[in-house]
KOLMAR-264790 format. One record per residue (C-alpha): residue in one letter; z, y, x. Coordinates in pm, whole numbers. Layout:
<nodes>
<node><code>A</code><c3>Z</c3><c2>Y</c2><c1>X</c1></node>
...
</nodes>
This chain:
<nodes>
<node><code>X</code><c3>0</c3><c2>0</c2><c1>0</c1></node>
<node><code>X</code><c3>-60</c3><c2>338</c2><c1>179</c1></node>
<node><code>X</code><c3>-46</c3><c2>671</c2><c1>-81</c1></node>
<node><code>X</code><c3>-178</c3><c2>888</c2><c1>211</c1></node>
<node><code>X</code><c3>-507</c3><c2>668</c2><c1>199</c1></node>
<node><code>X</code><c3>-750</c3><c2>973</c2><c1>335</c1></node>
<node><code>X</code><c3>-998</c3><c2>960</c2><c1>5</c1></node>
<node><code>X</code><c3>-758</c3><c2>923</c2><c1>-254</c1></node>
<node><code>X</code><c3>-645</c3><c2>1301</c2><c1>-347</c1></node>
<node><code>X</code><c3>-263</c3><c2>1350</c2><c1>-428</c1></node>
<node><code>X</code><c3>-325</c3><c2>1369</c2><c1>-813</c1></node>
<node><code>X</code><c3>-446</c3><c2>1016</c2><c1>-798</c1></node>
<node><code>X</code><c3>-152</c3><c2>857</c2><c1>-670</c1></node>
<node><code>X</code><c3>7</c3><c2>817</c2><c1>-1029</c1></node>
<node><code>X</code><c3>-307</c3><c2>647</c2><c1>-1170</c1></node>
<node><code>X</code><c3>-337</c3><c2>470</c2><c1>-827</c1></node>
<node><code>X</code><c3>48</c3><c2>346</c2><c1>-848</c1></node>
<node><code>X</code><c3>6</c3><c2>206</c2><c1>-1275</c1></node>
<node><code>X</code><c3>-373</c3><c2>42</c2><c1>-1194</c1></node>
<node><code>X</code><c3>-375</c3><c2>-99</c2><c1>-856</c1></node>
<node><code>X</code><c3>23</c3><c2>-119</c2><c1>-782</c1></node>
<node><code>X</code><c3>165</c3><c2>-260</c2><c1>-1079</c1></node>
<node><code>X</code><c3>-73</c3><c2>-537</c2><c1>-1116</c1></node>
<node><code>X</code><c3>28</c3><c2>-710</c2><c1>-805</c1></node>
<node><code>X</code><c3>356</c3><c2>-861</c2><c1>-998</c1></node>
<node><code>X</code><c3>124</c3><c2>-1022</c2><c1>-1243</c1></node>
<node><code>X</code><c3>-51</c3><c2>-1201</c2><c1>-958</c1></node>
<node><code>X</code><c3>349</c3><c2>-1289</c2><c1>-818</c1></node>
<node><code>X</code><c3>441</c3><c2>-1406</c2><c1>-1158</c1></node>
<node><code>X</code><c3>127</c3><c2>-1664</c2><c1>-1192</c1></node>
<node><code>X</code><c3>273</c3><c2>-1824</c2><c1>-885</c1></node>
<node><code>X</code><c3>71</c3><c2>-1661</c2><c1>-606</c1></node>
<node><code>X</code><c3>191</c3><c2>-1631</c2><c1>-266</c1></node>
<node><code>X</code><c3>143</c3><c2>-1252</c2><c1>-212</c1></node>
<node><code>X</code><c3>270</c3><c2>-1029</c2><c1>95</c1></node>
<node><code>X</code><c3>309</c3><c2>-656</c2><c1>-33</c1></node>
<node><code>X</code><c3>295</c3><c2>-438</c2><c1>336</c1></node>
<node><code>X</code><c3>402</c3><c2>-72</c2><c1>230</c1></node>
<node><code>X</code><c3>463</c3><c2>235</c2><c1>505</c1></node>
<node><code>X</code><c3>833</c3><c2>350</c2><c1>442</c1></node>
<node><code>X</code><c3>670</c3><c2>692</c2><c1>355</c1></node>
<node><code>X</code><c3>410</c3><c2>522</c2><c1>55</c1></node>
<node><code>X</code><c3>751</c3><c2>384</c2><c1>-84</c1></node>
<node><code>X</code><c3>940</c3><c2>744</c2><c1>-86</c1></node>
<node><code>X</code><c3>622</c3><c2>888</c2><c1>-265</c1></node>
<node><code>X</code><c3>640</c3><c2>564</c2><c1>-537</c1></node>
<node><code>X</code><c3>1002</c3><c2>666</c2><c1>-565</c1></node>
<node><code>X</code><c3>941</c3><c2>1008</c2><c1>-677</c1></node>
<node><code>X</code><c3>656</c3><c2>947</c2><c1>-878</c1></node>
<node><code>X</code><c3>794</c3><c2>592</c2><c1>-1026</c1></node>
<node><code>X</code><c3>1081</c3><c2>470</c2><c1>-947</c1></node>
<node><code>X</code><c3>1098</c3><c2>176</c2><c1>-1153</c1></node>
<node><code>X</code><c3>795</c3><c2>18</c2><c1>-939</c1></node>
<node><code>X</code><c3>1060</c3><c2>42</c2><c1>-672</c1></node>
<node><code>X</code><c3>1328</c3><c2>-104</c2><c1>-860</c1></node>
<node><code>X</code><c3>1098</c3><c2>-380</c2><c1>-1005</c1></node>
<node><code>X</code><c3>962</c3><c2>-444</c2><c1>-621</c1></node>
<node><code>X</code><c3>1295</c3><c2>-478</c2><c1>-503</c1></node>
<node><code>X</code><c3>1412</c3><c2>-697</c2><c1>-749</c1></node>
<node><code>X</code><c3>1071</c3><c2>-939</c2><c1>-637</c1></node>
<node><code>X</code><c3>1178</c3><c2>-910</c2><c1>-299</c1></node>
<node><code>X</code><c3>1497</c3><c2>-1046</c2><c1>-368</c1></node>
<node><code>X</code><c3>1379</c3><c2>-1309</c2><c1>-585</c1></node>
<node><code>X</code><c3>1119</c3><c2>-1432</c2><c1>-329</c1></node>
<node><code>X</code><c3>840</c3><c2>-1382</c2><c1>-550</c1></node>
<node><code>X</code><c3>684</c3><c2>-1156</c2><c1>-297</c1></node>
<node><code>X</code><c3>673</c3><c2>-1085</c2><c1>79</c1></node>
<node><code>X</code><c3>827</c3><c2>-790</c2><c1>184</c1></node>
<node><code>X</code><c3>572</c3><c2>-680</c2><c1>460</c1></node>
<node><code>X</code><c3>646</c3><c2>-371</c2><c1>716</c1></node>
<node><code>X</code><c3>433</c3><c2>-107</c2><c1>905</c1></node>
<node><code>X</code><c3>665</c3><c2>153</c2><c1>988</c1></node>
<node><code>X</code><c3>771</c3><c2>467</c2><c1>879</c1></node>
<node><code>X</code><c3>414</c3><c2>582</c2><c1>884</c1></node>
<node><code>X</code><c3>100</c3><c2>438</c2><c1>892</c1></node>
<node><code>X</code><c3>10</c3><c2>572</c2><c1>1265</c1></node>
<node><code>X</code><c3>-196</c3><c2>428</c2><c1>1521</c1></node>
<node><code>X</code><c3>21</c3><c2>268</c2><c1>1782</c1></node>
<node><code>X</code><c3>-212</c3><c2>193</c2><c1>2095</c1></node>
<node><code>X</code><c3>-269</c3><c2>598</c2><c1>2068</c1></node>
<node><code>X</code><c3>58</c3><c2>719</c2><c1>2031</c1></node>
<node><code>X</code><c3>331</c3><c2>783</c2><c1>2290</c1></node>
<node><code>X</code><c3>572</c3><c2>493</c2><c1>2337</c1></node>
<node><code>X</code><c3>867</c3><c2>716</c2><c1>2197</c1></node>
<node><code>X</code><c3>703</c3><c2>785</c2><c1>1854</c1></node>
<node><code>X</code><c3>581</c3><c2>421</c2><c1>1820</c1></node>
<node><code>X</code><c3>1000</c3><c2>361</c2><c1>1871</c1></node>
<node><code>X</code><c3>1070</c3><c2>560</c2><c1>1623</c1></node>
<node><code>X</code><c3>844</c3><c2>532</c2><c1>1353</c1></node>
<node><code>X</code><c3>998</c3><c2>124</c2><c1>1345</c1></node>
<node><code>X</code><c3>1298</c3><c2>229</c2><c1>1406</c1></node>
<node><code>X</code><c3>1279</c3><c2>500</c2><c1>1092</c1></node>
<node><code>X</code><c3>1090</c3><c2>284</c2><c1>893</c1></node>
<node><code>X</code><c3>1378</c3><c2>1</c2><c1>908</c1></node>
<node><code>X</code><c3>1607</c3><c2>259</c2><c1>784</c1></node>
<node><code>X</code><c3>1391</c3><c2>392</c2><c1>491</c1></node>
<node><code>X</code><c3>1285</c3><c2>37</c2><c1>401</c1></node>
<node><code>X</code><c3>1667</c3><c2>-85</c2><c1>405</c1></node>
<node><code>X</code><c3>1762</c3><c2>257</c2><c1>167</c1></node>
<node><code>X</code><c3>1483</c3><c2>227</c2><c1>-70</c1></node>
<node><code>X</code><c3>1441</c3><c2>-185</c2><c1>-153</c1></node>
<node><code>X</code><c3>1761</c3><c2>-311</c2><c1>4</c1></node>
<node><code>X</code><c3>1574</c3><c2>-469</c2><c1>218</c1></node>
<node><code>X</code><c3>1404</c3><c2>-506</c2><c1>609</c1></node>
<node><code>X</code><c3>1098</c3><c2>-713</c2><c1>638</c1></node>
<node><code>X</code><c3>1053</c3><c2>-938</c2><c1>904</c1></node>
<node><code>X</code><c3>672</c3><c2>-988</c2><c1>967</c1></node>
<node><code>X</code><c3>463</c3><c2>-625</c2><c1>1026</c1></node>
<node><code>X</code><c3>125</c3><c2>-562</c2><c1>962</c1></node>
<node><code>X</code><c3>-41</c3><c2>-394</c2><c1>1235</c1></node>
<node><code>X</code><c3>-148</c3><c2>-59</c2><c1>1135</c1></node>
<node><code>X</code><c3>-540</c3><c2>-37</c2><c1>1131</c1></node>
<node><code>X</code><c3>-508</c3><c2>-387</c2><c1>1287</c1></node>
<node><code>X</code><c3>-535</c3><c2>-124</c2><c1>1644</c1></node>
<node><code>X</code><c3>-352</c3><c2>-379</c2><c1>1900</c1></node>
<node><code>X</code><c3>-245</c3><c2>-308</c2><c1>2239</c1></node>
<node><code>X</code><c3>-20</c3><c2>-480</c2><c1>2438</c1></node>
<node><code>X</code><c3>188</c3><c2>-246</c2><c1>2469</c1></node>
<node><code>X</code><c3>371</c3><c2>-229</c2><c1>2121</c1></node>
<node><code>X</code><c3>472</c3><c2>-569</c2><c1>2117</c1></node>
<node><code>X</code><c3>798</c3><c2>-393</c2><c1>2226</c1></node>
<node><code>X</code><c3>831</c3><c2>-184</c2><c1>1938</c1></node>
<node><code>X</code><c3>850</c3><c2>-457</c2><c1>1644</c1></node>
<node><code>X</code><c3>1044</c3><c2>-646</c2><c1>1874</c1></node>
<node><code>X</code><c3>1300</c3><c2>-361</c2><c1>1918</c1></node>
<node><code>X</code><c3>1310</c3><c2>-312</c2><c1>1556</c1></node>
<node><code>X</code><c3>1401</c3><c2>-642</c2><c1>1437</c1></node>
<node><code>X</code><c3>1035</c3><c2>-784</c2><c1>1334</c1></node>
<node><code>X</code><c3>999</c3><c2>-1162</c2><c1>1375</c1></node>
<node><code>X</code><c3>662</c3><c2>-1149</c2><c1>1396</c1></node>
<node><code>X</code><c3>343</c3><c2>-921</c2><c1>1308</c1></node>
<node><code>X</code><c3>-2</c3><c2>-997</c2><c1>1149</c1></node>
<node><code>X</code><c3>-353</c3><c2>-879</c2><c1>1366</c1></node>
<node><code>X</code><c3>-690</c3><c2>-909</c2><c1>1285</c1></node>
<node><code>X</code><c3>-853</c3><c2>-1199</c2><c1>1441</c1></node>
<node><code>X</code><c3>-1252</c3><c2>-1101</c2><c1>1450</c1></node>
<node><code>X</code><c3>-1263</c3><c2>-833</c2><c1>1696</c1></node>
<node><code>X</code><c3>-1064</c3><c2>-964</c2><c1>1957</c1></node>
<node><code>X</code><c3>-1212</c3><c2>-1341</c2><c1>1938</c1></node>
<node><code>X</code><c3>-1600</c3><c2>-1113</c2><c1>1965</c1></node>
<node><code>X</code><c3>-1425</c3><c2>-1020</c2><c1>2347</c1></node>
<node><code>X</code><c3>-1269</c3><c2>-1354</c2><c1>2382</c1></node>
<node><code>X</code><c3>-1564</c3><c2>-1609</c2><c1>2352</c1></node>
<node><code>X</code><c3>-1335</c3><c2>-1908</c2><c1>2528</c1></node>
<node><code>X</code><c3>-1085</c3><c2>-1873</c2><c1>2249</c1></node>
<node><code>X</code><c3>-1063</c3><c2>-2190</c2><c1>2058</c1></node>
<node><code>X</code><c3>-1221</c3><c2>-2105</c2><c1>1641</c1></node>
<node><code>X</code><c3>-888</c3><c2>-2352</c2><c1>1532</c1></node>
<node><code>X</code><c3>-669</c3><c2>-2086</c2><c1>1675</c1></node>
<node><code>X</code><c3>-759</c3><c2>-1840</c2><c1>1367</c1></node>
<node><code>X</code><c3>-605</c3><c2>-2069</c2><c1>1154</c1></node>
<node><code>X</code><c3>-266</c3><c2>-2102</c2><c1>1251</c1></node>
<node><code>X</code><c3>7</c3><c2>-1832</c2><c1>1414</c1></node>
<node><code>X</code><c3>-42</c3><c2>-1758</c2><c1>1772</c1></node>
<node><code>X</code><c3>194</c3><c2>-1560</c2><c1>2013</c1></node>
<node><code>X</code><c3>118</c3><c2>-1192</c2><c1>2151</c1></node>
<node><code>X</code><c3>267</c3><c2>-1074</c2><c1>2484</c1></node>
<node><code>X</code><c3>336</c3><c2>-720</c2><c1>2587</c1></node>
<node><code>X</code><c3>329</c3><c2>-599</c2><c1>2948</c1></node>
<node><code>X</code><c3>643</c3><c2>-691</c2><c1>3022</c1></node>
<node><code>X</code><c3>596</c3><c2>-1035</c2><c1>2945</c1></node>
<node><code>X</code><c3>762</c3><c2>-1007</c2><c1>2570</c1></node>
<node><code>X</code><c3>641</c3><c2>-1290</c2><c1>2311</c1></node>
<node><code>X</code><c3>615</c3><c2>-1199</c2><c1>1917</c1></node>
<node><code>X</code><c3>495</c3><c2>-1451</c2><c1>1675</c1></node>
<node><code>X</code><c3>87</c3><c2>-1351</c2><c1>1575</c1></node>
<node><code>X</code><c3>-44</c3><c2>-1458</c2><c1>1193</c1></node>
<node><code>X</code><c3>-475</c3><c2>-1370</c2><c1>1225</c1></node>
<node><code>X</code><c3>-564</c3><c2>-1186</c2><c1>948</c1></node>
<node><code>X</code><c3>-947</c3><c2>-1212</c2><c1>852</c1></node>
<node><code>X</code><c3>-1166</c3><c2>-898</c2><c1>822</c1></node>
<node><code>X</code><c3>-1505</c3><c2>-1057</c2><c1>670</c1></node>
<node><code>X</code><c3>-1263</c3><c2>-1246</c2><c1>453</c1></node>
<node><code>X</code><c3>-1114</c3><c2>-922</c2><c1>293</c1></node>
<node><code>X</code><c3>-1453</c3><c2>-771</c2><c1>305</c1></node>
<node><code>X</code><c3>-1619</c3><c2>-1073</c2><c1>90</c1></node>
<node><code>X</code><c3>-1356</c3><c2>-1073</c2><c1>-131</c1></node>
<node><code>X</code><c3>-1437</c3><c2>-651</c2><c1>-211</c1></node>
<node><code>X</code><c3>-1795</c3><c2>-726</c2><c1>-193</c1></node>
<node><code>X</code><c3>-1700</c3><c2>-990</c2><c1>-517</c1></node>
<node><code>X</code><c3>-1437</c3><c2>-723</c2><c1>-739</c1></node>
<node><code>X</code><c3>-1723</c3><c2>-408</c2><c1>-698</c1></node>
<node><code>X</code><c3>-1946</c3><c2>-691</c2><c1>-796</c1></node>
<node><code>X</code><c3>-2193</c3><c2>-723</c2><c1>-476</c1></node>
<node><code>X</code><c3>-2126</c3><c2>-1096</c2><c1>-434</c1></node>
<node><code>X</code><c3>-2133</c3><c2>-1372</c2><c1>-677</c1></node>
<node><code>X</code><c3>-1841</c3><c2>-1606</c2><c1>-727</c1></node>
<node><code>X</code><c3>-1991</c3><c2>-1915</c2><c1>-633</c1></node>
<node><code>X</code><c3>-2126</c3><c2>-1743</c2><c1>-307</c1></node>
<node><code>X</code><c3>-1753</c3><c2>-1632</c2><c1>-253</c1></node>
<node><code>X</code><c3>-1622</c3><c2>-1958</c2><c1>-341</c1></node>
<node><code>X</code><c3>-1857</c3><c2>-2160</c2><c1>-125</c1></node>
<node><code>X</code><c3>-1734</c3><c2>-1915</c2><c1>191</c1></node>
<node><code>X</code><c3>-1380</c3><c2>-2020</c2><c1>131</c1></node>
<node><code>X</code><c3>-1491</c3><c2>-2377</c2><c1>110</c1></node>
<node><code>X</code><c3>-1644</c3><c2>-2311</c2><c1>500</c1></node>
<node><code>X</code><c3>-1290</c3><c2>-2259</c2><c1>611</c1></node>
<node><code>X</code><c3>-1128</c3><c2>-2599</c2><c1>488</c1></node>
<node><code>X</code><c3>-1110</c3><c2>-2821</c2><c1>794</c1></node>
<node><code>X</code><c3>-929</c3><c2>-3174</c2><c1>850</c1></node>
<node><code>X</code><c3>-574</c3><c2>-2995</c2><c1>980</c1></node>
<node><code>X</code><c3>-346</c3><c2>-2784</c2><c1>828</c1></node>
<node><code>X</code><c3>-481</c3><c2>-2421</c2><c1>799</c1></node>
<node><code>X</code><c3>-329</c3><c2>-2076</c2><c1>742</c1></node>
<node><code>X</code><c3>-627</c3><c2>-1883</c2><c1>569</c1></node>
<node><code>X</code><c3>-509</c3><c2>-1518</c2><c1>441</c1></node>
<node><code>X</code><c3>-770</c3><c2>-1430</c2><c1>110</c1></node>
<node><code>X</code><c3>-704</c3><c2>-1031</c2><c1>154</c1></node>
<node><code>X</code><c3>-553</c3><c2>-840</c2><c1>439</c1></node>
<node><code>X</code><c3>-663</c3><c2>-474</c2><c1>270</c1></node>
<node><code>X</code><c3>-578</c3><c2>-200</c2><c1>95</c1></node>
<node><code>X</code><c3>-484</c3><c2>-263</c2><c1>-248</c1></node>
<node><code>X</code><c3>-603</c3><c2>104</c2><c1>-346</c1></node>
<node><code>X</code><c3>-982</c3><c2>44</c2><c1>-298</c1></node>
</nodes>
C-alpha cells in the first residue's frame, strides 16, 4: 500500500483506500494467503482518513489472516540514501508500525525492489527476519544462478558479511497478472503461465508483488 503513489493526487486517496484497500480482507476471508506491505507513513494517512481500515487491519494481523509486511517509515530508496537515514527510516517505521496496528512485521519488502548490499544492515538492525527482492533483474546479471533458486528463500549478505533470509518476488509475474485485471491478457493465457512454474519440488511462487493502487 503506498498513499504517496506519485500519480494518484491526494483527493484520491479516500476512493483509493474504500476500492482498492478494503477489498483485500475479502480475498483474506476466502482463505487466501495474502501479505499486506504498508510504509508506516501510508498507515498514518489511512488513520486520518479511515481509521476503521486500521482497526479492521489490525485486528487481521492479529488473527493471522494476513501478513503484516514492512518497508519503513517511508517508502525511500535505500541503495541511494545515506546509511543514517536508511537507520532511521526502519528504525521510525518500527515505532509507527508498533503505535498504529500493535504490531512489528518481521519480513520487509524492499522498497522499489532497489538492492544493495549495503542495507542488509538496516532490517537487520531493526528487528526484520527477513526481506522480499525481486528476482528477474539480478538473475539477467547472474547467468550461473541456478532457475530452482527463484523458487525457494535464499540468503543476502551485506558488506560486512551479515546474512538476512531472501523470499524472490517475481516482476513478469505481477506484470501478467495486471496485464489480465486491465484486461490485456486472457485467463487461460494467464493460467497456462502459472502452470510453467509448477515443477517436481516444493515451490514458493508469489502471484503479485505490486501496488495494490494500480
Amino acid at each position: 500500500l503506498n498513499l504517496m503513489y506519485s500519480s494518484m493526487e491526494e483527493s484520491s486517496r479516500k476512493e483509493v483506500i474504500q476500492k482498492c484497500y478494503w477489498p483485500l480482507f475479502k480475498l483474506a476471508d476466502l482463505g487466501i494467503p495474502i501479505g499486506i506491505e504498508a510504509p508506516a507513513v501510508t498507515l498514518e494517512y489511512i488513520s486520518k482518513l479511515d481509521p476503521d481500515w486500521i482497526d479492521t487491519f489490525a485486528q487481521y494481523i492479529k488473527e493471522k489472516k494476513i501478513d503484516f509486511i514492512g518497508s519503513g517509515y517511508s517508502q525511500i530508496i535505500g541503495p541511494l540514501i545515506p546509511a543514517k537515514v536508511n537507520e532511521w527510516n526502519q528504525k521510525l517505521g518500527m515505532d509507527r508500525y508498533q503505535e498504529l496496528l500493535g504490531a512489528i512485521p518481521t519480513i520487509a519488502l524492499v522498497n522499489e525492489m532497489a538492492y544493495s548490499g549495503g542495507i542488509v544492515e538496516h532490517y537487520i538492525k531493526a528487528g526484520y527476519d527477513g526481506i522480499i527482492m525481486e528476482w528477474n533483474n539480478p538473475r539477467s546479471t547472474h547467468p550461473e544462478w541456478k532457475n530452482e533458486w527463484r523458487y525457494n528463500p535464499q540468503k543476502a549478505i551485506g558488506p560486512n558479511g551479515q546474512l538476512i533470509p531472501l523470499i524472490w518476488a517475481d516482476s513478469i509475474a505481477f506484470q501478467k497478472y495486471q496485464r489480465y485485471a486491465h484486461g490485456e491478457y486472457e485467463l487461460n493465457e494467464y493460467v497456462e503461465y502459472l502452470k510453467s512454474h509448477i515443477g517436481g519440488l516444493t515451490r514458493h511462487f508469489p502471484l503479485y508483488s505490486n501496488d495494490v493502487e494500480i
